[in-house]
C-alpha positions in Angstrom: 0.0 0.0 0.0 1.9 2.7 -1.2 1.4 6.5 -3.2 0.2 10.1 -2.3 -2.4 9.4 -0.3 -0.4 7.3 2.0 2.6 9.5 1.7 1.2 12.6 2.7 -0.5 10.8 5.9 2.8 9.5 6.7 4.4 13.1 6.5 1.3 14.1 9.3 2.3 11.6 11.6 5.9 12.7 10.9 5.0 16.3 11.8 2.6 15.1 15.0 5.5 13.5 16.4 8.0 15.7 16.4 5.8 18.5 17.3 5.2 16.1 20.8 8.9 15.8 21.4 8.7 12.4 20.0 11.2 10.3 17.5 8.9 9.3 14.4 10.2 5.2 13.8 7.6 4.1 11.2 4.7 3.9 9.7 2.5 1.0 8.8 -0.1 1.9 6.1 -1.4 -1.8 6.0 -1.4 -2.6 9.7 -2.4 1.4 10.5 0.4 1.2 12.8 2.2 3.8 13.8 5.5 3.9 15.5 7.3 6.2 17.8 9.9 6.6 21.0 9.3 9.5 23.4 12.3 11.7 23.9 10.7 12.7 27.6 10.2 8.8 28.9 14.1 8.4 27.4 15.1 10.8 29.6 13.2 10.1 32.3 14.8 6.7 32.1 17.9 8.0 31.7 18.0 9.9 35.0 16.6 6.7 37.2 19.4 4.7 35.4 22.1 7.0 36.9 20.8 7.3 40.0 21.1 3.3 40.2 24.9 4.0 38.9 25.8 6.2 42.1 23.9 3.4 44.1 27.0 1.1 42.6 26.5 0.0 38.7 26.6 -3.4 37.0 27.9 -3.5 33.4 24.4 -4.0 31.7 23.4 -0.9 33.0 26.7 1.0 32.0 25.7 -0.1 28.6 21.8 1.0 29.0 23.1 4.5 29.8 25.5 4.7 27.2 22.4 3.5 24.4 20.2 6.1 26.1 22.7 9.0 26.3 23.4 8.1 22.0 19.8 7.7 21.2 19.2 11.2 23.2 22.0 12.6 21.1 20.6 11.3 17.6 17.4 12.7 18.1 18.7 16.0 18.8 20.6 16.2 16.0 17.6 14.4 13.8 15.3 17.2 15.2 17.8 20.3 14.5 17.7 18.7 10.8 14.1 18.6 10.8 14.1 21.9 11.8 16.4 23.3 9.4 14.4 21.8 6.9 11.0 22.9 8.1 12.7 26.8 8.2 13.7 26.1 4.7 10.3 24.8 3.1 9.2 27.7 5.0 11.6 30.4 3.3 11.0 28.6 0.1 7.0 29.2 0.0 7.8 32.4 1.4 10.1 33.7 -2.1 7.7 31.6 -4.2 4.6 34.0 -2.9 7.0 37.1 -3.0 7.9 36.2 -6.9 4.3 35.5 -7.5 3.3 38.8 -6.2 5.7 40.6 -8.5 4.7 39.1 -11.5 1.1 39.9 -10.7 2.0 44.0 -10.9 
């Protein structure tokens, strides 16, 4: 089940999620299932994890902080890029109108 339709809606959920603070994973336009990590419950797992490492750590949970801590990081920088690119659509539509409105005079 592909094409527009199903493209567009997966751009909406795209948008949803990252306007929640969440990390868009997929989309499943024959299941309807839809697929996402929240940045907020990372981090909240994140901070109980470290607590538990000044209580005295165990190598599994070294390694659980290290995943969070990277997984925390790429979303940052996956939301900066989304950003960047929602500015730039938006400067784009902006010059498109602005040339549109000079060839109209």
């Amino acid at each position: 089940m592909e094409g527009p339709k199903v493209e567009k809606y997966k751009e909406m959920l795209m948008k949803k999620t990252q306007d929640q603070g969440a990390r868009f994973i997929s989309y499943d336009p024959v299941k309807g299932e839809w697929k996402f990590k929240d940045l907020s419950m990372c981090k909240e797992t994140l901070s109980t994890l470290k607590v538990m490492q000044g209580q005295g750590g165990y190598p599994q949970l070294e390694l659980d902080i290290a995943h969070l801590e990277k997984e925390i990081e790429l979303y940052s920088l996956e939301k900066l890029c989304y950003e960047a690119q929602m500015m730039e659509a938006a400067m784009i539509r902006l010059d498109m109108s602005e040339y549109i409105e000079r060839q109209r005079k």
